[in-house]
PDB file of N, CA, C and O in Angstrom:
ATOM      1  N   UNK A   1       0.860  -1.179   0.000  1.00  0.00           N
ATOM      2  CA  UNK A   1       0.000   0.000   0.000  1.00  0.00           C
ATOM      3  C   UNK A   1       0.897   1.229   0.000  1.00  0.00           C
ATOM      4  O   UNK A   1       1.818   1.188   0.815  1.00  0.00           O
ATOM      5  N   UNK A   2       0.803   2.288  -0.742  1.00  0.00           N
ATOM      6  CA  UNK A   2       1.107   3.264  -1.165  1.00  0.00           C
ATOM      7  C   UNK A   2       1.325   4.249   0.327  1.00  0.00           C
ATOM      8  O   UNK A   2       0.417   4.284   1.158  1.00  0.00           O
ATOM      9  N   UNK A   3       2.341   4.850   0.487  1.00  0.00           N
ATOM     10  CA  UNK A   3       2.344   5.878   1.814  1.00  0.00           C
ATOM     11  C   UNK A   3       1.344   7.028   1.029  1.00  0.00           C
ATOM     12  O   UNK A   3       1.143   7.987   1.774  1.00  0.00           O
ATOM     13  N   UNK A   4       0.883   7.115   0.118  1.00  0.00           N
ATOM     14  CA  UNK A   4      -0.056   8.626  -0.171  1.00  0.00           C
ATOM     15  C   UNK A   4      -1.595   8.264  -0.021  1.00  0.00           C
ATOM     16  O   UNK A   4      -2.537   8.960  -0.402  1.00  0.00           O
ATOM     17  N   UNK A   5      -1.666   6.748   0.758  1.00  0.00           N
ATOM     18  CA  UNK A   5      -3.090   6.851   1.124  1.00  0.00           C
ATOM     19  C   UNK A   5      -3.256   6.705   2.227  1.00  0.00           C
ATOM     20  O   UNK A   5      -4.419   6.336   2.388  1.00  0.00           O
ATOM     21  N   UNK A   6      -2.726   6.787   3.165  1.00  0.00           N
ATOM     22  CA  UNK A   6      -2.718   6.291   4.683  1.00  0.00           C
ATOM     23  C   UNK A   6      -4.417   6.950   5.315  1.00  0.00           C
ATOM     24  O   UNK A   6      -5.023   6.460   6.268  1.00  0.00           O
ATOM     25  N   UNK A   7      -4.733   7.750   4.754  1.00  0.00           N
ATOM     26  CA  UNK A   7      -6.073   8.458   5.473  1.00  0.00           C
ATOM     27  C   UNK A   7      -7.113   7.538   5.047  1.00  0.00           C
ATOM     28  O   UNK A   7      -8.096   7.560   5.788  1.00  0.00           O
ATOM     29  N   UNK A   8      -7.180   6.730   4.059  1.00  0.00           N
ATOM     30  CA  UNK A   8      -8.345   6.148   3.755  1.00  0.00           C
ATOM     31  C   UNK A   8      -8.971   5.396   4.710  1.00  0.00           C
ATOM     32  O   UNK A   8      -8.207   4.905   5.543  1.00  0.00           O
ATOM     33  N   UNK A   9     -10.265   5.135   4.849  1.00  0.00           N
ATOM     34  CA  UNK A   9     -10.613   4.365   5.694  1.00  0.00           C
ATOM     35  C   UNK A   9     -10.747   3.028   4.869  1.00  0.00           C
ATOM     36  O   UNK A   9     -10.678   2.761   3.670  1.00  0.00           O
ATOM     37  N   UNK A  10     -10.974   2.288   6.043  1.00  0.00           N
ATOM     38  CA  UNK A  10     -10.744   0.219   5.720  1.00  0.00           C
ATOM     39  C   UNK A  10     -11.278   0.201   4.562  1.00  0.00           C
ATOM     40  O   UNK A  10     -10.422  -0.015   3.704  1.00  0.00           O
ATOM     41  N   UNK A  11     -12.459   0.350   4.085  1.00  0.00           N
ATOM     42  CA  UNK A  11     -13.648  -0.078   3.584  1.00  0.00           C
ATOM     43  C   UNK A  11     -12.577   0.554   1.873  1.00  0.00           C
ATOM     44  O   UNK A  11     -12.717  -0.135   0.862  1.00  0.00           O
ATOM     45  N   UNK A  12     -11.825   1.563   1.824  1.00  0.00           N
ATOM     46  CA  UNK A  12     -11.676   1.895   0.373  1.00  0.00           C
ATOM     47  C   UNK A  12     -10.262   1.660   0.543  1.00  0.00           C
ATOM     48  O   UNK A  12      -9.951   1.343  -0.605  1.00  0.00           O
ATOM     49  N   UNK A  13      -9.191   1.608   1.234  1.00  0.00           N
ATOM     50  CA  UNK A  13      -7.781   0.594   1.456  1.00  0.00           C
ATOM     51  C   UNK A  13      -7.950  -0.529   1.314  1.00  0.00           C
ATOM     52  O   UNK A  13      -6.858  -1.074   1.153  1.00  0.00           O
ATOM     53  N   UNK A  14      -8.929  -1.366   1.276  1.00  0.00           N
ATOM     54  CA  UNK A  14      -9.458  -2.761   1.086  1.00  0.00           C
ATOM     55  C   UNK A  14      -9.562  -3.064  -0.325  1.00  0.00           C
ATOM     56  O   UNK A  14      -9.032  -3.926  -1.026  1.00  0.00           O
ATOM     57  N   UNK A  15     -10.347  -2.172  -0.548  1.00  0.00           N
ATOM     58  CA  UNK A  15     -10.857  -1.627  -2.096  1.00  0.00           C
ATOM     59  C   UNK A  15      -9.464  -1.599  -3.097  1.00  0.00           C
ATOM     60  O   UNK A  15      -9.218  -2.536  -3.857  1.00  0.00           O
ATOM     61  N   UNK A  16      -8.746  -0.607  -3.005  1.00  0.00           N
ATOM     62  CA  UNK A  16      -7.999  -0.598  -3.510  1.00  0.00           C
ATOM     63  C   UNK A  16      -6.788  -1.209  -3.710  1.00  0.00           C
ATOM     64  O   UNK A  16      -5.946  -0.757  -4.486  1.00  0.00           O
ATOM     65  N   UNK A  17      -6.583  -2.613  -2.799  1.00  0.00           N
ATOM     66  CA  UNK A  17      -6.045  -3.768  -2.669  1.00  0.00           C
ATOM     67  C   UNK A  17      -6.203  -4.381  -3.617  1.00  0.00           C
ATOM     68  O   UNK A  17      -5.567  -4.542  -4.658  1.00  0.00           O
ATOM     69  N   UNK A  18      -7.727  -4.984  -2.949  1.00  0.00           N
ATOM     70  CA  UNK A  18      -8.423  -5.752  -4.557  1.00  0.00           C
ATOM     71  C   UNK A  18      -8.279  -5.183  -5.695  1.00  0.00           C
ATOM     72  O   UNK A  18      -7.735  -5.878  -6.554  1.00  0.00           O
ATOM     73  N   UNK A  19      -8.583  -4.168  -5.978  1.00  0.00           N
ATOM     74  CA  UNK A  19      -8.423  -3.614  -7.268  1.00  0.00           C
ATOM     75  C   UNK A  19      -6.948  -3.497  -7.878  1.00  0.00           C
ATOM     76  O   UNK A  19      -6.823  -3.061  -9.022  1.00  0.00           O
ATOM     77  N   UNK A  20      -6.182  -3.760  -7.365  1.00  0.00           N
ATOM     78  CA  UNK A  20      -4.792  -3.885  -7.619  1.00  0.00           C
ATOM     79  C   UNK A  20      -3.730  -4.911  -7.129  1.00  0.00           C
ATOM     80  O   UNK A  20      -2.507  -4.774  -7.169  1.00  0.00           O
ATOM     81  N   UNK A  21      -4.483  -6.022  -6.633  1.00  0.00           N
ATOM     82  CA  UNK A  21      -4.213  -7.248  -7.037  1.00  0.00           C
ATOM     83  C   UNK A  21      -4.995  -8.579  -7.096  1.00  0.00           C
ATOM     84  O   UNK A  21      -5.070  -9.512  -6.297  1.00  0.00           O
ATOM     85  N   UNK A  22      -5.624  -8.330  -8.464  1.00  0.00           N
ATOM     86  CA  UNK A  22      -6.559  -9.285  -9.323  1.00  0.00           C
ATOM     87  C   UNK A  22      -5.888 -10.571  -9.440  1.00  0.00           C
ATOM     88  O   UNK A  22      -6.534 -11.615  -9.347  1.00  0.00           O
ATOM     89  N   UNK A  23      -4.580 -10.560  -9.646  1.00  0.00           N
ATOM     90  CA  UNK A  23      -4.324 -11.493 -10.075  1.00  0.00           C
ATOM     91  C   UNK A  23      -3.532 -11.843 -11.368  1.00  0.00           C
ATOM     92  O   UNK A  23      -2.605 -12.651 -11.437  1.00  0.00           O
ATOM     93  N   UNK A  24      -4.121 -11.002 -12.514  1.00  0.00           N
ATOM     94  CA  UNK A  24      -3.069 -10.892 -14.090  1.00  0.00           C
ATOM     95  C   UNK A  24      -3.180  -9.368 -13.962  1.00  0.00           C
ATOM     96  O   UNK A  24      -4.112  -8.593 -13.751  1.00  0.00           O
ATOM     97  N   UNK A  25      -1.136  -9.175 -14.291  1.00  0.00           N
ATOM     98  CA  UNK A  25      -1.141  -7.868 -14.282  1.00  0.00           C
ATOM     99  C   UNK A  25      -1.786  -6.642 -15.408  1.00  0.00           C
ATOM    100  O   UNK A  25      -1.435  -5.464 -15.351  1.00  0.00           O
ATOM    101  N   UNK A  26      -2.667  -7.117 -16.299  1.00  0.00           N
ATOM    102  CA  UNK A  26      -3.519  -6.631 -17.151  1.00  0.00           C
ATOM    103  C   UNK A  26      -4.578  -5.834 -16.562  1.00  0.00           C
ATOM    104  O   UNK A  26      -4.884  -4.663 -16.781  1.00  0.00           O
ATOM    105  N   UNK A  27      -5.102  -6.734 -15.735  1.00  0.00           N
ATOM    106  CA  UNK A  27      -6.088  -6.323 -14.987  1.00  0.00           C
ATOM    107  C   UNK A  27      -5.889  -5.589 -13.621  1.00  0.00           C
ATOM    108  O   UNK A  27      -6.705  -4.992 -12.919  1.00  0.00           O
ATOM    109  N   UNK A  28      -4.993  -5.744 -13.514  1.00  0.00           N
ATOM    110  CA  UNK A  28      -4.115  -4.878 -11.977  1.00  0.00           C
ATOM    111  C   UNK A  28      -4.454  -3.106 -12.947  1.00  0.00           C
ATOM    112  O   UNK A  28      -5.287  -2.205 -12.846  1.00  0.00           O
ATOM    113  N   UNK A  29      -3.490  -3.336 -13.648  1.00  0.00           N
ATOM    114  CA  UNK A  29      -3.194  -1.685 -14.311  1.00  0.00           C
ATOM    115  C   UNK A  29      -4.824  -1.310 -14.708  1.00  0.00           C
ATOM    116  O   UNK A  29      -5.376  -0.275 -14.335  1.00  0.00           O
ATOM    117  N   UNK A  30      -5.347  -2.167 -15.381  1.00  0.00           N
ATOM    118  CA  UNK A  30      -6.458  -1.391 -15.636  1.00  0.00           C
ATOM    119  C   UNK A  30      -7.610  -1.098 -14.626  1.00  0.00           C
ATOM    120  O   UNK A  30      -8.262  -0.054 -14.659  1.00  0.00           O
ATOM    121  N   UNK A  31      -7.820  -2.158 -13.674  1.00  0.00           N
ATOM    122  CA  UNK A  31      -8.667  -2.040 -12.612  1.00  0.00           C
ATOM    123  C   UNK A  31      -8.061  -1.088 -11.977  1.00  0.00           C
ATOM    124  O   UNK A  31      -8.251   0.067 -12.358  1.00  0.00           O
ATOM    125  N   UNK A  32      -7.228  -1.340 -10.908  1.00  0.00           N
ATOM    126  CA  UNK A  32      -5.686  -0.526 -10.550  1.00  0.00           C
ATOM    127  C   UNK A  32      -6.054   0.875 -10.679  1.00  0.00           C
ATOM    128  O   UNK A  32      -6.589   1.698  -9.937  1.00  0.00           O
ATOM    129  N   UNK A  33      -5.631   0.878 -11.765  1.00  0.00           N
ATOM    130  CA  UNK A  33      -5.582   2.310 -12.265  1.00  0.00           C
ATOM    131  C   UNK A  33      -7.091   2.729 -12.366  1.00  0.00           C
ATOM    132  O   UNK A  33      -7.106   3.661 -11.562  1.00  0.00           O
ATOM    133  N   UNK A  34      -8.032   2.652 -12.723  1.00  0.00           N
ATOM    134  CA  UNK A  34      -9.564   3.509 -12.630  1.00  0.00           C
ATOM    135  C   UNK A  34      -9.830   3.747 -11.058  1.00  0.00           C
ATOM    136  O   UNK A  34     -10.433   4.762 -10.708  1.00  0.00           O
ATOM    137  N   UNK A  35      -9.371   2.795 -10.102  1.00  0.00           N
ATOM    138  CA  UNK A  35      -9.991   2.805  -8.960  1.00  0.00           C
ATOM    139  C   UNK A  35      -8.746   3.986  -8.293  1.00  0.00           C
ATOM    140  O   UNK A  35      -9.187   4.855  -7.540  1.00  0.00           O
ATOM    141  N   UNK A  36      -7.782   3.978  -8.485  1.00  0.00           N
ATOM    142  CA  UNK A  36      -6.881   4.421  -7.582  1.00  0.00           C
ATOM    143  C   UNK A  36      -7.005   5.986  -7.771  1.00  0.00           C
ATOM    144  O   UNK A  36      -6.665   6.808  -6.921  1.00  0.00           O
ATOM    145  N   UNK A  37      -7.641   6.329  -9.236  1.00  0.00           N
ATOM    146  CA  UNK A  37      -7.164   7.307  -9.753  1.00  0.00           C
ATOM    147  C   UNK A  37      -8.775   8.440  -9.193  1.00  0.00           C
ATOM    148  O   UNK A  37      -8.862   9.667  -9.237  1.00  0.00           O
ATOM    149  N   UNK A  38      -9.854   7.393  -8.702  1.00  0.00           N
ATOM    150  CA  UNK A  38     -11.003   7.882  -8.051  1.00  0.00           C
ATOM    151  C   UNK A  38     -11.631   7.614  -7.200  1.00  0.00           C
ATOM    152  O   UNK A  38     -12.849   7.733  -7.068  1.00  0.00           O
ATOM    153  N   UNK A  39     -10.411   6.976  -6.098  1.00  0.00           N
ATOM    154  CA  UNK A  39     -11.256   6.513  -5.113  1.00  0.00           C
ATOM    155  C   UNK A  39     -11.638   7.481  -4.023  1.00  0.00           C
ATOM    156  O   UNK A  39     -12.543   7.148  -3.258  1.00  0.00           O
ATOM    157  N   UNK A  40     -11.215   8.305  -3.918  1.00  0.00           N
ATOM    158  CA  UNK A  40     -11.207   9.279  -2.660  1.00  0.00           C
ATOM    159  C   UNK A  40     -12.802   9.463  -3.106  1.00  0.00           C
ATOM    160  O   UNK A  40     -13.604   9.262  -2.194  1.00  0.00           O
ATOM    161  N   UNK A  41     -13.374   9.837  -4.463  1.00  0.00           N
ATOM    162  CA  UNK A  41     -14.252  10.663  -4.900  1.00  0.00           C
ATOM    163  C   UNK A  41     -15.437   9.712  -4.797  1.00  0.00           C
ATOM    164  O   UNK A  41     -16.552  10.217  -4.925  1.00  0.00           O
ATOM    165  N   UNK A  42     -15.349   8.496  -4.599  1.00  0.00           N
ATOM    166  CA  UNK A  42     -16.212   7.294  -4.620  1.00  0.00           C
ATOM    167  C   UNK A  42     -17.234   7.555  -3.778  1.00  0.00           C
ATOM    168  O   UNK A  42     -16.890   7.593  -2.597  1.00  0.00           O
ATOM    169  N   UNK A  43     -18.883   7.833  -4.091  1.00  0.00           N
ATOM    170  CA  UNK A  43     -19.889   7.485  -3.112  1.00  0.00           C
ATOM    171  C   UNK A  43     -20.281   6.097  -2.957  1.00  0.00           C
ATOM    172  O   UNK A  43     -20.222   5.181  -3.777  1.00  0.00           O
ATOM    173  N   UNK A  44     -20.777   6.108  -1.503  1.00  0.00           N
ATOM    174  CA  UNK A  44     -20.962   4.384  -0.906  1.00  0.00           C
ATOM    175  C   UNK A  44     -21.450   3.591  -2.238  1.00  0.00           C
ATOM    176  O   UNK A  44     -20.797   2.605  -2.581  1.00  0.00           O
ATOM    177  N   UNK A  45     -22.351   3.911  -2.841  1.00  0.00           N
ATOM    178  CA  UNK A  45     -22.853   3.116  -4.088  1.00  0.00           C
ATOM    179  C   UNK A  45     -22.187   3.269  -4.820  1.00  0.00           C
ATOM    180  O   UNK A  45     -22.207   2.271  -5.540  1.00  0.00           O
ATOM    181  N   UNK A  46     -21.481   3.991  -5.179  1.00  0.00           N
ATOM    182  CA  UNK A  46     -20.168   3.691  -6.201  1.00  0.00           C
ATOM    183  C   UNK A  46     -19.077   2.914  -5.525  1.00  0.00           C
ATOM    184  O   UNK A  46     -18.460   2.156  -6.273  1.00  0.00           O
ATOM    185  N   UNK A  47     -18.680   2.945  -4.166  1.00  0.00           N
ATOM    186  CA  UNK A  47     -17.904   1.655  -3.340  1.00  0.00           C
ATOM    187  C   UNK A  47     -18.583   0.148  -3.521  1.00  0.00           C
ATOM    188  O   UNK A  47     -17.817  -0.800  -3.690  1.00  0.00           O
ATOM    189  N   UNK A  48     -19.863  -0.050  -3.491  1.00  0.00           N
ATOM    190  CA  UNK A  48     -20.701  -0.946  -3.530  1.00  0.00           C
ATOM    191  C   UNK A  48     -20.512  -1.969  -4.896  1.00  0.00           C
ATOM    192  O   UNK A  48     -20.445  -3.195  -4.980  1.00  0.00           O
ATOM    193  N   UNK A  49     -20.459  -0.905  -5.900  1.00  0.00           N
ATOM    194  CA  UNK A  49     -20.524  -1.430  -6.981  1.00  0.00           C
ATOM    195  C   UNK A  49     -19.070  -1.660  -7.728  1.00  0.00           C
ATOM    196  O   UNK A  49     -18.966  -2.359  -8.736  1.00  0.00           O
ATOM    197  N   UNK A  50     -18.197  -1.126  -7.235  1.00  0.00           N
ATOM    198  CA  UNK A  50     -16.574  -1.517  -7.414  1.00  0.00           C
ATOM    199  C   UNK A  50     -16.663  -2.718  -6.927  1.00  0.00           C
ATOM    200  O   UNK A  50     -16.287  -3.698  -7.571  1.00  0.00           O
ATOM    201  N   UNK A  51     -17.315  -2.818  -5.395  1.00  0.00           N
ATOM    202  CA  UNK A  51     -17.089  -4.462  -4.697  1.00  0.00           C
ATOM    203  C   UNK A  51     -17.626  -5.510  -5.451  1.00  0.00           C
ATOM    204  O   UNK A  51     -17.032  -6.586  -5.519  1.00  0.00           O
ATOM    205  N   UNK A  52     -18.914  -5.268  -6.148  1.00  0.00           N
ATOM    206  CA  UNK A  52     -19.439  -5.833  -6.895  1.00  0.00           C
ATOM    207  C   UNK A  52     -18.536  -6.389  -8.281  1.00  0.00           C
ATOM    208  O   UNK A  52     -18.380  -7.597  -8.459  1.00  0.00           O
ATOM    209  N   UNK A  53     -18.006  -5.432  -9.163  1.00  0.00           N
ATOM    210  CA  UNK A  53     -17.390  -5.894 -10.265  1.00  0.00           C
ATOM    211  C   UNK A  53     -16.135  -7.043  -9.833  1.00  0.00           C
ATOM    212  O   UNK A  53     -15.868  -8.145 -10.314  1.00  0.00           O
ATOM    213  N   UNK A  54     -15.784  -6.604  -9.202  1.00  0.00           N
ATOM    214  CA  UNK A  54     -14.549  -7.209  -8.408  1.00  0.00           C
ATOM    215  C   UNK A  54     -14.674  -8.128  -8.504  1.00  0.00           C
ATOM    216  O   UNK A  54     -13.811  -8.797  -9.071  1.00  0.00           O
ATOM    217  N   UNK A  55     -15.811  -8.695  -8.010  1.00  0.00           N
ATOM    218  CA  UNK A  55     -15.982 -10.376  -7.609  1.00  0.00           C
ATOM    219  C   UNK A  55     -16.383 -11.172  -9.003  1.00  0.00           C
ATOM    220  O   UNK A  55     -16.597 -12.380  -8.913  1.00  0.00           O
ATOM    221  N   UNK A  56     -16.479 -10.576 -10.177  1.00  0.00           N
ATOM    222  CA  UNK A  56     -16.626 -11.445 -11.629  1.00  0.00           C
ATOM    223  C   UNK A  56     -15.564 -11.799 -12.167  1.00  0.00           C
ATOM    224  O   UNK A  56     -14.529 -11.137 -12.228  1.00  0.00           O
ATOM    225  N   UNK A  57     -15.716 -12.645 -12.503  1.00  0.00           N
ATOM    226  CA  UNK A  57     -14.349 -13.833 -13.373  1.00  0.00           C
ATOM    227  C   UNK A  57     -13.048 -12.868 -13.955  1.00  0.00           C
ATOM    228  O   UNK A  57     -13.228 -12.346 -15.055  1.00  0.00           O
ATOM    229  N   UNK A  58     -12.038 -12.671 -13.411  1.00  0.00           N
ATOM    230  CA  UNK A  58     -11.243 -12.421 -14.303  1.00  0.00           C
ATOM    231  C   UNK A  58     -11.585 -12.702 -15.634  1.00  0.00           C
ATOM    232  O   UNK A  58     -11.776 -11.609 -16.168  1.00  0.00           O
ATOM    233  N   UNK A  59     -11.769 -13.648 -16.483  1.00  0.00           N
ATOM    234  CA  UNK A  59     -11.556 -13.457 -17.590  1.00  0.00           C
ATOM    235  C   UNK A  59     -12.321 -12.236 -18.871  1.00  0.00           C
ATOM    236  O   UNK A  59     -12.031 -11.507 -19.820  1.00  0.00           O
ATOM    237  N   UNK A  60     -13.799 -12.852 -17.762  1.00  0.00           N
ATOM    238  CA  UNK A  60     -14.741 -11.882 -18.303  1.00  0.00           C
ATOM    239  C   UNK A  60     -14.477 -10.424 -18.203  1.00  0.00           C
ATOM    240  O   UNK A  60     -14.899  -9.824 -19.192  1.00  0.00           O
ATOM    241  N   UNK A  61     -13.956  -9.733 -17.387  1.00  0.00           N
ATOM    242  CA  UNK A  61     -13.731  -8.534 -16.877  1.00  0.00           C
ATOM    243  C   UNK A  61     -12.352  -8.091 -17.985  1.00  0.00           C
ATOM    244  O   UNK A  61     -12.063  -6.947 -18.337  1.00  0.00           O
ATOM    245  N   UNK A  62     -11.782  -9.132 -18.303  1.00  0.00           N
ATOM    246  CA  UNK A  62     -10.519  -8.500 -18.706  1.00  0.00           C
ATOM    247  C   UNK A  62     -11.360  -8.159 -20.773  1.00  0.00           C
ATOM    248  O   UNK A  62     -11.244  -7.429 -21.757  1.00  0.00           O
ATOM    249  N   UNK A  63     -12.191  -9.432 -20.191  1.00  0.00           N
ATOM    250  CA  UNK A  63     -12.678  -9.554 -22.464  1.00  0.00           C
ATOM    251  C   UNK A  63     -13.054  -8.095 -22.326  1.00  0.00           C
ATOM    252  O   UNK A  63     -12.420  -7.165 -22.825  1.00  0.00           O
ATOM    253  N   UNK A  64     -14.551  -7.956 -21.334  1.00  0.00           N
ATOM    254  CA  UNK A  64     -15.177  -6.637 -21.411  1.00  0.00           C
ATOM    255  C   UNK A  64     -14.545  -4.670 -21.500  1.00  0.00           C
ATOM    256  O   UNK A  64     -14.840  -3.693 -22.188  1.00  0.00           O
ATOM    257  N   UNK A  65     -13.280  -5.053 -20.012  1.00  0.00           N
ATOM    258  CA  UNK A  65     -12.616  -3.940 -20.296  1.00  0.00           C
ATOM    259  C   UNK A  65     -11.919  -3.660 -21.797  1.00  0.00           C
ATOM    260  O   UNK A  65     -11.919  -2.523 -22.268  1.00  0.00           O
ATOM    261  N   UNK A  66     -11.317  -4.818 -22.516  1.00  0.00           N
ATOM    262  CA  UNK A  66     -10.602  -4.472 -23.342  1.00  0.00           C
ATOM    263  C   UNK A  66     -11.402  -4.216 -24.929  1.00  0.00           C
ATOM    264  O   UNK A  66     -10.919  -3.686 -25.929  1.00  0.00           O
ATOM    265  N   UNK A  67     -12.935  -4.865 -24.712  1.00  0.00           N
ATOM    266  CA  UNK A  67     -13.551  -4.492 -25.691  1.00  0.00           C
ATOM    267  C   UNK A  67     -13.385  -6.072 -26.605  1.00  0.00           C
ATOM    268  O   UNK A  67     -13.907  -5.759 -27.675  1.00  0.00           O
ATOM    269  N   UNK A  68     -13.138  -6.916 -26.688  1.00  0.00           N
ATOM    270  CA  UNK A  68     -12.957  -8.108 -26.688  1.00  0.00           C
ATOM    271  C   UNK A  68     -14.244  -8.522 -26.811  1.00  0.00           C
ATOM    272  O   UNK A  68     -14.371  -9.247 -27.798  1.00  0.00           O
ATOM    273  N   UNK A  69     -15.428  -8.323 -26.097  1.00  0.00           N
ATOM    274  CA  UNK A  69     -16.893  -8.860 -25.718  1.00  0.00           C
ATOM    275  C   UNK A  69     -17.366  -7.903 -25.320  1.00  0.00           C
ATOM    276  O   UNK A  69     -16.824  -6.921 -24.812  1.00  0.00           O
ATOM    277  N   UNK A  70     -19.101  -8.249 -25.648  1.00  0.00           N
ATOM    278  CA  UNK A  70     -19.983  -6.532 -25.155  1.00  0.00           C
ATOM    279  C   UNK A  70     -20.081  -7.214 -23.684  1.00  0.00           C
ATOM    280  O   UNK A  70     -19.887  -8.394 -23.392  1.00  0.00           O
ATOM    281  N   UNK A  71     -20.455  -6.082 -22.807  1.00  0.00           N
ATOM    282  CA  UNK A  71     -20.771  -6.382 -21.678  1.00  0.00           C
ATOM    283  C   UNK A  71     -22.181  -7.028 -21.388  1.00  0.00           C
ATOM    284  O   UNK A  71     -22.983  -6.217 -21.851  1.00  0.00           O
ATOM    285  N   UNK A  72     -22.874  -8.088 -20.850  1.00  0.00           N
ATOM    286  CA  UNK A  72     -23.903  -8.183 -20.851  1.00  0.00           C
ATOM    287  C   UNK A  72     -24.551  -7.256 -19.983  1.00  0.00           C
ATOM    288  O   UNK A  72     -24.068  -6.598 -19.061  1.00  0.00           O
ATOM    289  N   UNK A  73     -25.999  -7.314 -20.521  1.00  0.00           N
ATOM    290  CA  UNK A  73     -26.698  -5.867 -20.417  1.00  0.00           C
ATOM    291  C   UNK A  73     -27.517  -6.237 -18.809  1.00  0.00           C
ATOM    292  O   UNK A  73     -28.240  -5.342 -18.371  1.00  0.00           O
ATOM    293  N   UNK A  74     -27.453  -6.861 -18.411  1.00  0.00           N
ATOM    294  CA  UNK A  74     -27.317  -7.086 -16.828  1.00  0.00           C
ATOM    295  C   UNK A  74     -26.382  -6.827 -16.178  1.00  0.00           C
ATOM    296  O   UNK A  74     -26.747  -6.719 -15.007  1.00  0.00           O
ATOM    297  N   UNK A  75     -25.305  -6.655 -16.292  1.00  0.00           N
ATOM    298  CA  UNK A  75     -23.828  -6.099 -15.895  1.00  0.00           C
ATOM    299  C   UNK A  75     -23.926  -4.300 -16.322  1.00  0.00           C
ATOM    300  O   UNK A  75     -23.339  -3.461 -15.639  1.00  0.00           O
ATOM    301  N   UNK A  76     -24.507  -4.045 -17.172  1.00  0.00           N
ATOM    302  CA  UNK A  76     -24.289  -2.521 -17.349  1.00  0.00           C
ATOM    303  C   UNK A  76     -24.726  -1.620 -16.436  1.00  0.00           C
ATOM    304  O   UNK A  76     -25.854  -1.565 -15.946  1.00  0.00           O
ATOM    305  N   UNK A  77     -23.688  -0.832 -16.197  1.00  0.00           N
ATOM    306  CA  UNK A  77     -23.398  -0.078 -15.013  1.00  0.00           C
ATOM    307  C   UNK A  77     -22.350   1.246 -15.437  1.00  0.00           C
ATOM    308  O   UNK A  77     -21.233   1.202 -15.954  1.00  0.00           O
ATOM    309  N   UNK A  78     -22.929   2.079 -15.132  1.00  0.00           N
ATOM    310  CA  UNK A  78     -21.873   3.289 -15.268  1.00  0.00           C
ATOM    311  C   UNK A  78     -19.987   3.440 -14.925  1.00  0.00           C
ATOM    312  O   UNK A  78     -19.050   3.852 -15.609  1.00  0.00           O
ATOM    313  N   UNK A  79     -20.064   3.037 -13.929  1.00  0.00           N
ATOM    314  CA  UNK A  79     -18.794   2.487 -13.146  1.00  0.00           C
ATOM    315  C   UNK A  79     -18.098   1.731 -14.137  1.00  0.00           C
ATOM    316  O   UNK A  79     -17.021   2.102 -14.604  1.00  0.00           O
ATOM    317  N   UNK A  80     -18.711   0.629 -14.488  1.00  0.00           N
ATOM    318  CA  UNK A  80     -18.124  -0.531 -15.082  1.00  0.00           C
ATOM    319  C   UNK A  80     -17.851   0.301 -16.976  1.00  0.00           C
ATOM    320  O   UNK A  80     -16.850   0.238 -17.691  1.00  0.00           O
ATOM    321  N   UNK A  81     -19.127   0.960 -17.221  1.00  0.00           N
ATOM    322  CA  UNK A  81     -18.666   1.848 -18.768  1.00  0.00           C
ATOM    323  C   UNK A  81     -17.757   3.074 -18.305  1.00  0.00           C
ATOM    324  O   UNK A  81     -16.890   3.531 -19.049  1.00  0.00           O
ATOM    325  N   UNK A  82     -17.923   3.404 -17.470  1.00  0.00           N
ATOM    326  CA  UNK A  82     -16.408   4.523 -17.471  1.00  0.00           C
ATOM    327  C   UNK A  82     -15.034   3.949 -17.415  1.00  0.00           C
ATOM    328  O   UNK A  82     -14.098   4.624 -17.845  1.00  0.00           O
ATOM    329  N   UNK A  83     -14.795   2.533 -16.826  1.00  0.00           N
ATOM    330  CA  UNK A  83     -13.819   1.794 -16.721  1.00  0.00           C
ATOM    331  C   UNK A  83     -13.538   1.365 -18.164  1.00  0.00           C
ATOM    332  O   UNK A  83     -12.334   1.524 -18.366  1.00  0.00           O
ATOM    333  N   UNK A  84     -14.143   0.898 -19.222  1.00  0.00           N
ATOM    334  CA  UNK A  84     -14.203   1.271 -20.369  1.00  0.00           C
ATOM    335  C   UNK A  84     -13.787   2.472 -21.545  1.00  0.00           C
ATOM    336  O   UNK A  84     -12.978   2.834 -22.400  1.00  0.00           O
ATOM    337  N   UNK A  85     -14.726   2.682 -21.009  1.00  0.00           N
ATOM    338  CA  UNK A  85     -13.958   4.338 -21.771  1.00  0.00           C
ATOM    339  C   UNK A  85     -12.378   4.995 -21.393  1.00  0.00           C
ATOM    340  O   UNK A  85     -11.657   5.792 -21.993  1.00  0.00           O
ATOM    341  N   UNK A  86     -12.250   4.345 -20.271  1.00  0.00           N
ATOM    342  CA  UNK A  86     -10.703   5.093 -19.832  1.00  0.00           C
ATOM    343  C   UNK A  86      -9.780   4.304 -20.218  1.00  0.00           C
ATOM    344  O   UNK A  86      -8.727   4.835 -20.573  1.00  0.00           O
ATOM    345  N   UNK A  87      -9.883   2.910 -20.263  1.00  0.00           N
ATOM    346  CA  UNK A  87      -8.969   2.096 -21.060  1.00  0.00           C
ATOM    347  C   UNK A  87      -9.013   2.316 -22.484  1.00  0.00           C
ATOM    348  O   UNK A  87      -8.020   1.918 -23.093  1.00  0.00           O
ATOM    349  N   UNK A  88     -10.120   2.966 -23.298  1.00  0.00           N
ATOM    350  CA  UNK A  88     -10.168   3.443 -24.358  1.00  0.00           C
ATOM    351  C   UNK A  88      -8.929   4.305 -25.128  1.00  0.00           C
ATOM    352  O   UNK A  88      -8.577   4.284 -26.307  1.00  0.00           O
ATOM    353  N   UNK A  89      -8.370   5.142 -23.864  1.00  0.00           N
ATOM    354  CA  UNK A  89      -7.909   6.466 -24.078  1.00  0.00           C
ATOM    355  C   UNK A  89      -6.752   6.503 -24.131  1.00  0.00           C
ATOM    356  O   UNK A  89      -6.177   7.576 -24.313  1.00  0.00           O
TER     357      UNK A  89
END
């Protein structure tokens, strides 16, 4: 864990664990990176729903971020299309 987050509380230091170690470093940088780069700014339902993506299959997460596969439209979520769009860029 980074010394420039020490203020966070559990619930988004936790967060940003998971989100930066998935497991394949593909998904580190890209998860990684969307979450780290907005977590301070995160409301509880936007924490909620990070926890949420989190827990789907690596593989799927990596097809969807990279554009590989559409997202299914039960999965669509703002969070999850901005994570999209920023790997876009």
């Amino acid at each position: 864990m980074s010394d420039s987050v020490p203020d966070l509380d559990p619930r988004r230091r936790r967060l940003l664990f998971r989100a930066t170690h998935r497991g394949t470093h593909e998904l580190d940088l890209l998860i990684g990176g969307f979450v780290s780069s907005r977590l301070a700014t995160f409301t509880d339902e936007e924490l909620t729903e990070i926890e949420r993506l989190l827990e789907l299959p690596e593989p799927d997460l990596a097809d969807w971020l990279t554009g590989r596969q559409p997202v299914p439209e039960a999965l669509q979520h703002p969070l999850l299309q901005a994570m999209i769009q920023a790997e876009g860029k």
